[in-house]
C-alpha positions as CSV (number, residue, x, y, z in Angstrom):
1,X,0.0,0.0,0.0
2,X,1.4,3.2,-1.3
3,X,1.1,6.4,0.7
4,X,0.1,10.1,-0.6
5,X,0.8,12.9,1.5
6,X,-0.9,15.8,1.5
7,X,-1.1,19.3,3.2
8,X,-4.5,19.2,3.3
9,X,-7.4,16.7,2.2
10,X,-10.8,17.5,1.9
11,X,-13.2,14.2,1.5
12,X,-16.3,15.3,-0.2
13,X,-17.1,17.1,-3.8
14,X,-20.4,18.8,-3.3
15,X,-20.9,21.6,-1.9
16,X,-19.1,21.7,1.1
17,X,-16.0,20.4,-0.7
18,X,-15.6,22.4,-3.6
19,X,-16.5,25.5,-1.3
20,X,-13.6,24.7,0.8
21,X,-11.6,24.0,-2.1
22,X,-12.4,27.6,-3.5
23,X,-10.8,28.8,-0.2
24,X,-8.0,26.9,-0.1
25,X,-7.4,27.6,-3.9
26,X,-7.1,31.1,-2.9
27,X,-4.5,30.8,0.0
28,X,-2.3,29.1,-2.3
29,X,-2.5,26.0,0.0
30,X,-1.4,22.6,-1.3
31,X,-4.6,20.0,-1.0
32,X,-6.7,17.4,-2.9
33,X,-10.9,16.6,-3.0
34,X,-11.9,13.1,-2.5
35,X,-15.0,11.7,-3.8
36,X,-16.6,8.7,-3.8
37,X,-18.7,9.7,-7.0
38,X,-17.8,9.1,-10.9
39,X,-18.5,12.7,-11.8
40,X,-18.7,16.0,-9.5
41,X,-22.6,16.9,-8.7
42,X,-23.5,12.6,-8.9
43,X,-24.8,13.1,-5.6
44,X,-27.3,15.8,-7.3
45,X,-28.1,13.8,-9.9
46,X,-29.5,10.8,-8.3
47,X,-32.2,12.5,-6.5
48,X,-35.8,12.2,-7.9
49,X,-36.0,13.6,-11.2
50,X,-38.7,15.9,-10.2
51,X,-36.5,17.8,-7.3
52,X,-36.1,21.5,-7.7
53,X,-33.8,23.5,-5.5
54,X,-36.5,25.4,-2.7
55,X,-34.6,28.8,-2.8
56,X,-34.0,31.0,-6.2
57,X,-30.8,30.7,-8.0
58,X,-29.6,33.9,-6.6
59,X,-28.9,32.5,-2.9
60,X,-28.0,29.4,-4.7
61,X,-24.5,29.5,-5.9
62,X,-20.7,28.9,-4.2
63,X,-18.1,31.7,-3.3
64,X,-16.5,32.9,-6.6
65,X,-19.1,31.9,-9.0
66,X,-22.7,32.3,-8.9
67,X,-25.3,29.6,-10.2
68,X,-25.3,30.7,-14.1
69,X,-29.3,30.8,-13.9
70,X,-32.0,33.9,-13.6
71,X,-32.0,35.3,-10.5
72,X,-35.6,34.1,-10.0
73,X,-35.5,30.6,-11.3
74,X,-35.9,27.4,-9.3
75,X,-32.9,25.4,-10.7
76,X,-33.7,21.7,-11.2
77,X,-31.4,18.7,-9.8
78,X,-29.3,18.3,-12.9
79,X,-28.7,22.1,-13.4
80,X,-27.1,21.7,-9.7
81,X,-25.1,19.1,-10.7
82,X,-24.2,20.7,-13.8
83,X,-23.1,23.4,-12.3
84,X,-20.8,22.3,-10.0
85,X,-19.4,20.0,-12.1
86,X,-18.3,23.1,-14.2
87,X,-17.3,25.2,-11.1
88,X,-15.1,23.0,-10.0
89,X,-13.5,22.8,-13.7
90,X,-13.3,26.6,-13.6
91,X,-11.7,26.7,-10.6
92,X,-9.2,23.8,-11.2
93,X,-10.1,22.3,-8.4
94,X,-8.0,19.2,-7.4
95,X,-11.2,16.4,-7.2
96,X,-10.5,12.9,-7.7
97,X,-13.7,10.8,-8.4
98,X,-14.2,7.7,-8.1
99,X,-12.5,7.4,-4.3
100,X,-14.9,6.0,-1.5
101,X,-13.0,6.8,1.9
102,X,-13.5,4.2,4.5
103,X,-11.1,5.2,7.0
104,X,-9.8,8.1,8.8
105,X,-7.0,7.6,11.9
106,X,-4.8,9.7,13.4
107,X,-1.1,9.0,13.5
108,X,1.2,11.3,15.7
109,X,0.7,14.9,14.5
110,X,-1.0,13.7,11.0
111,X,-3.9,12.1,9.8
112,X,-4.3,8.7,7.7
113,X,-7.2,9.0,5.5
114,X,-7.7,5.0,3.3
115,X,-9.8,4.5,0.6
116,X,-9.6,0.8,-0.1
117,X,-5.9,-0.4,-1.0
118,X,-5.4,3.5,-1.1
119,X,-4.0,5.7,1.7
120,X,-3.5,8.9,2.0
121,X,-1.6,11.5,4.7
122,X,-2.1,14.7,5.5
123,X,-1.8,17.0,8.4
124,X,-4.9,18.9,8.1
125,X,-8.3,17.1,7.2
126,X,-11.7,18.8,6.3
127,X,-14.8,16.4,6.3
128,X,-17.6,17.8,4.1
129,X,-19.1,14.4,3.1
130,X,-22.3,16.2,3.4
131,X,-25.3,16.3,5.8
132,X,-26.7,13.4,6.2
133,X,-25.6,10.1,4.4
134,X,-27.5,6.8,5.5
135,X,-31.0,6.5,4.5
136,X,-33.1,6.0,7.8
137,X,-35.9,3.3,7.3
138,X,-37.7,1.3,9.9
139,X,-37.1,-1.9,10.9
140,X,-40.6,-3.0,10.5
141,X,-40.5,-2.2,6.6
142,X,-38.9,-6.0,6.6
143,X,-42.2,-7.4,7.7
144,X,-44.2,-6.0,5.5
145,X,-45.6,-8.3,2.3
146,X,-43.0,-8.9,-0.3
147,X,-45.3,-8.1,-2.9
148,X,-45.3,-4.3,-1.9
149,X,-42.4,-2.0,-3.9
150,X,-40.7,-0.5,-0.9
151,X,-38.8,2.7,-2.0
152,X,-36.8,4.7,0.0
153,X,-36.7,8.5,-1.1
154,X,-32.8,8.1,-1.9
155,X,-33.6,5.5,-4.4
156,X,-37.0,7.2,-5.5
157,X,-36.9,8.7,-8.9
158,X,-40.3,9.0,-10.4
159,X,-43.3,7.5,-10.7
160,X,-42.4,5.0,-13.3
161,X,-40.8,2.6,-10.6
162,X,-44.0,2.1,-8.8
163,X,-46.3,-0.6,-9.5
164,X,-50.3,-0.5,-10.4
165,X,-51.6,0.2,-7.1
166,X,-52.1,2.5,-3.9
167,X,-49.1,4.6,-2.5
168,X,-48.5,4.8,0.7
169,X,-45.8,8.3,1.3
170,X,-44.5,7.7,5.0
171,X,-42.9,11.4,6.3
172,X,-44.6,14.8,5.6
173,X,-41.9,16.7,5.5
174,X,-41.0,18.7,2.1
175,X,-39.7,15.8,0.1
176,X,-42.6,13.4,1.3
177,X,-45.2,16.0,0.1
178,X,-43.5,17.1,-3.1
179,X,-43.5,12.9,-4.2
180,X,-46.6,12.3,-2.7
181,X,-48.1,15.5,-5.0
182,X,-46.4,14.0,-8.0
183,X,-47.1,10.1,-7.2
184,X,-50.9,11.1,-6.8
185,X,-51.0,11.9,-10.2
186,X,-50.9,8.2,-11.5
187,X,-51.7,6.5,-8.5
188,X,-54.0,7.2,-5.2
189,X,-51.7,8.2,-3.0
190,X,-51.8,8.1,1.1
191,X,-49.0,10.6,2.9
192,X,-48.7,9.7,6.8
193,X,-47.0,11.6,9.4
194,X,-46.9,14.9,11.5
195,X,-46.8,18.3,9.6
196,X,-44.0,20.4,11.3
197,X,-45.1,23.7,10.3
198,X,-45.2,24.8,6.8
199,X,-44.1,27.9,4.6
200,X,-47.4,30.6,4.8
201,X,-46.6,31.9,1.0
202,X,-46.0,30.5,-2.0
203,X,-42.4,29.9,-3.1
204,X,-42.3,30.6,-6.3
205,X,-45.3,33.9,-5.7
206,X,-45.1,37.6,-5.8
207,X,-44.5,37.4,-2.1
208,X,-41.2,35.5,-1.9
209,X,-39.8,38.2,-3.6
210,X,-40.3,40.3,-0.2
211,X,-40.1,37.3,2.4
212,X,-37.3,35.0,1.5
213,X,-34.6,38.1,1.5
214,X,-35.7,38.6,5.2
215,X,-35.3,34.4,5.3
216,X,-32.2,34.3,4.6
217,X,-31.0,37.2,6.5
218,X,-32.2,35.3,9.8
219,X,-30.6,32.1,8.2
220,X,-27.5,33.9,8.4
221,X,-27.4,36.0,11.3
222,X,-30.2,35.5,13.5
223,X,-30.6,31.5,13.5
224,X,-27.4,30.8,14.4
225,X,-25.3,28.7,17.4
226,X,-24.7,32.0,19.2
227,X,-28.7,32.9,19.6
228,X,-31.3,30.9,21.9
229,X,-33.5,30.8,19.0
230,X,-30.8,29.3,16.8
231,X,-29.9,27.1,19.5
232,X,-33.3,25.6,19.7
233,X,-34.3,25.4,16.3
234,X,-30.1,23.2,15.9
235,X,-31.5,21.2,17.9
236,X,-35.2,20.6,16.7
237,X,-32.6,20.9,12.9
238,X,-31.0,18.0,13.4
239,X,-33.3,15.5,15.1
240,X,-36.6,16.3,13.0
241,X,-37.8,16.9,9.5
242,X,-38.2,20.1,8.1
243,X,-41.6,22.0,7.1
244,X,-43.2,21.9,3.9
245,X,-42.1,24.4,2.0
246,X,-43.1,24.3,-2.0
247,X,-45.9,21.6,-1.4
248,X,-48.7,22.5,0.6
249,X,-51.3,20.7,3.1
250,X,-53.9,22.1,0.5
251,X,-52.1,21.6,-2.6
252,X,-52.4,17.6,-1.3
253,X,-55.5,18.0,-0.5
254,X,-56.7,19.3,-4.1
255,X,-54.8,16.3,-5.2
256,X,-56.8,14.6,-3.5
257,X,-53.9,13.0,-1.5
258,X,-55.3,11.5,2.4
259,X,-53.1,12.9,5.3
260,X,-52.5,11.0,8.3
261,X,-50.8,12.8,10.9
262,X,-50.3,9.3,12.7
263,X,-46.8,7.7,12.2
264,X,-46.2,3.8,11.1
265,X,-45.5,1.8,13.7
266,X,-46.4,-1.9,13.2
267,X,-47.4,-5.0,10.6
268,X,-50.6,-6.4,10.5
269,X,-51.1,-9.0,8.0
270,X,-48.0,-7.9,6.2
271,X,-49.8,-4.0,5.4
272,X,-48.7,-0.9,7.2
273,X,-50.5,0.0,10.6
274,X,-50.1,3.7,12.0
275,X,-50.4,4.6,15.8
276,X,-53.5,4.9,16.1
277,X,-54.5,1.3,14.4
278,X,-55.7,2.4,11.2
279,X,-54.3,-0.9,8.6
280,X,-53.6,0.7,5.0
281,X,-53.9,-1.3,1.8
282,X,-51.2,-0.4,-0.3
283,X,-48.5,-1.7,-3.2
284,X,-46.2,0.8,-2.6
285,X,-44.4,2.6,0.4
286,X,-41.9,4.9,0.1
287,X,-40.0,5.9,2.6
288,X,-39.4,9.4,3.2
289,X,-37.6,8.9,6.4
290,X,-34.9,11.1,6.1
291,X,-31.0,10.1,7.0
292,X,-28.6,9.9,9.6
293,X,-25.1,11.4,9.8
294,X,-22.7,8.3,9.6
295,X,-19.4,9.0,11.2
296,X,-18.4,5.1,11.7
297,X,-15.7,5.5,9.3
298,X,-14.0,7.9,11.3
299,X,-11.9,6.3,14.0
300,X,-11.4,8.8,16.1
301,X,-13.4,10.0,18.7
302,X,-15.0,13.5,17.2
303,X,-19.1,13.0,18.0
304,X,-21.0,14.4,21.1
305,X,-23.9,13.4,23.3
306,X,-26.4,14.6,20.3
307,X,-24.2,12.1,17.9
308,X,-22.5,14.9,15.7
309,X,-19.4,15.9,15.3
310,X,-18.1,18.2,18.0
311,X,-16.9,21.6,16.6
312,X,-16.6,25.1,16.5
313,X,-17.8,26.8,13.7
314,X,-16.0,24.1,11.6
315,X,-12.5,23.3,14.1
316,X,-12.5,20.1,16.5
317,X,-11.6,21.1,19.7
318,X,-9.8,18.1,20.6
319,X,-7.8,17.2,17.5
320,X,-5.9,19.9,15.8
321,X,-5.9,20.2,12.1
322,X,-10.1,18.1,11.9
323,X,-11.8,20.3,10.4
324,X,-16.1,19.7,9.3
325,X,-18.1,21.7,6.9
326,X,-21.4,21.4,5.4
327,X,-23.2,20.0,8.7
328,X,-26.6,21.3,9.8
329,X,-26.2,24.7,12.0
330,X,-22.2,24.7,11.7
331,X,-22.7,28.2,12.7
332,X,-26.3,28.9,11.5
333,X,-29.0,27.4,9.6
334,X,-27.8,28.9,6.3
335,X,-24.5,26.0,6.9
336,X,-26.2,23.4,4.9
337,X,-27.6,25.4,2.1
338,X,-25.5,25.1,-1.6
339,X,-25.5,29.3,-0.9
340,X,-24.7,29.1,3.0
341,X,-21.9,26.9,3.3
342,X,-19.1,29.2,2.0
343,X,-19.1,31.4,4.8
344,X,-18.4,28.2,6.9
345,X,-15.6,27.3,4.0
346,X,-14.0,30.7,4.5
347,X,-13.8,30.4,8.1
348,X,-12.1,27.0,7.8
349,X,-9.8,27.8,5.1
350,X,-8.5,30.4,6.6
351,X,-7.5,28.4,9.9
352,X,-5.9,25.9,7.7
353,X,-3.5,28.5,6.0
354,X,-2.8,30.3,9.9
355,X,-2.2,26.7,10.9
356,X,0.0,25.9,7.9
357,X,2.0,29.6,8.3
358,X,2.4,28.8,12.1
359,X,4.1,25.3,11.5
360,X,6.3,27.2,8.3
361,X,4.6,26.0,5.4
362,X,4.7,28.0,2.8
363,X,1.8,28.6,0.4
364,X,2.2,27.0,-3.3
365,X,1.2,29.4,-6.1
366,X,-2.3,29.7,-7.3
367,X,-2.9,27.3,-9.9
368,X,-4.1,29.3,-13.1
369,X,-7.8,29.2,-14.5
């Protein structure tokens, strides 16, 4: 097994990677971007078709270079994807594809990053693997009868993989309505679970134009680790889903889509059974249960009592030169939105290059774009 070494490695190409990359870039430090992905914005492009970003290309783009989109527009999955594939080409970014990291140690003052028969060493390390990774379903979904199509909303895609029958949507958040709208168009269509709240206006109205410029101020500067509102909502954040945002309770409604604010939590006869007993006959279920951070690969001890990483705004506390970006209310909501994470990037960047000057590292010259 060979060994790389590295000033800095950054494992992750989306948006908290090339971000940080940008930043780096600009100190003239000397790093790499690892991905597990064939192409940069993969992660993008395997979401359902359908997916449109819920804020307007203008709060959508990365330090340096702005989503190439009207200011107004709702870019689509692909465009994402597009779009940072072509940032980080005008940028030239250091990414290698095509590396899935399964492994990161520590070793004296540096850090062993592996990647299969791969290994890599550098002194600094930035995890922006993104927000959430594993898909979260039930345990219960193996007892249900093998002839329903169980989806979950990572694998979903459209409405095409779904068999003649009912569809059962389980999770109301914002991704649960928006496939439950569309599934409802070709099949009847059930959506179960609690409604946290939803968006009073419509997104894409007159009145976002007024509202979502005060929306993101807060989800810069108000919701954020150093207020008690932003410490309340990290919390609610990162252990919840979201509200609903684009799709509506009336918009399923008119779609004639039936709400259950009851949750599944049992198998009777091999169908679905909520809390409160109700049995639904159905050939689909998909599972709009959200995902959990997986830090299993890391073996070093980084996560708290909540289960995330331990941080501030971005630096471990305990092992000099860890970095994280991209996680849910690294500083403020804003830390896991495609336009909110450089900020957090910035930060980190720039303690990497005060770190690098402080141990007599010299910067290498910006590579040319």
């Amino acid at each position: 097994m060979s060994t790389e070494r590295f000033d800095t490695i950054v494992i992750g190409a989306g948006q908290a990677g090339l971000a940080t990359g940008y930043h780096l870039a600009e100190r003239g430090q000397q790093f790499v971007i690892l991905d597990a992905h064939d192409r940069v914005g993969d992660v993008w492009r395997e979401r359902f078709d359908s997916l449109r970003l819920y804020s307007p290309a203008q709060y959508d783009g990365l330090p340096g270079w702005g989503i190439p989109a009207p200011a107004w527009s709702w870019p689509g999955k692909d465009e994402v994807a597009d779009y940072f594939e072509a940032y980080a080409e005008r940028f030239a970014l250091p990414v290698r594809t095509g590396v899935t990291v399964d492994g990161l140690t520590r070793l004296g003052d540096r850090y062993v990053v592996t990647a299969g028969t791969d290994r890599y060493e550098a002194g600094n390390v930035v995890v922006a693997s993104g927000t959430w990774q594993t898909p979260v379903i039930p345990d219960l979904a193996d007892r249900l009868d093998p002839r329903i199509r169980q989806l979950h909303s990572s694998d979903y895609h459209n409405p095409s993989q779904l068999q003649d029958g009912p569809v059962l949507v389980v999770g109301c958040s914002h991704s649960g309505a928006d496939i439950a709208l569309e599934a409802s168009r070709s099949h009847r269509t059930t959506i179960c679970g609690p409604v946290r709240g939803e968006v009073p206006f419509d997104l894409e109205g007159r009145a976002a134009h007024v509202v979502i410029p005060i929306m993101w101020f807060m989800a810069n500067h108000v919701l954020t680790e150093r207020t008690p509102v932003g410490r309340k909502m990290r919390a609610h954040v990162r252990s919840g889903g979201g509200p609903l945002l684009r799709v509506k309770r009336a918009d399923l409604s008119a779609a004639g889509v039936e709400h259950f604010p009851a949750k599944v939590t049992d198998v009777r006869d091999g169908r679905p059974v909520l809390d409160d007993g109700t049995a639904l006959d159905v050939r689909n279920v998909i599972w709009c249960t959200g995902f959990r951070k997986d830090t299993t690969w890391i073996q070093i001890p980084v996560t708290g009592a909540d289960g995330w990483p331990e941080q501030s705004r971005g630096v471990s506390p305990d092992h000099p030169g860890l970095y994280f970006v991209g996680l849910p209310f690294l500083q403020a909501f804003a830390s896991m939105l495609t336009g909110g994470v450089g900020r957090d990037a910035g930060y980190v960047a720039k303690h990497i290059a005060r770190r690098q000057s402080r141990a007599g590292v010299r910067p290498s010259a910006p590579t040319p774009t």
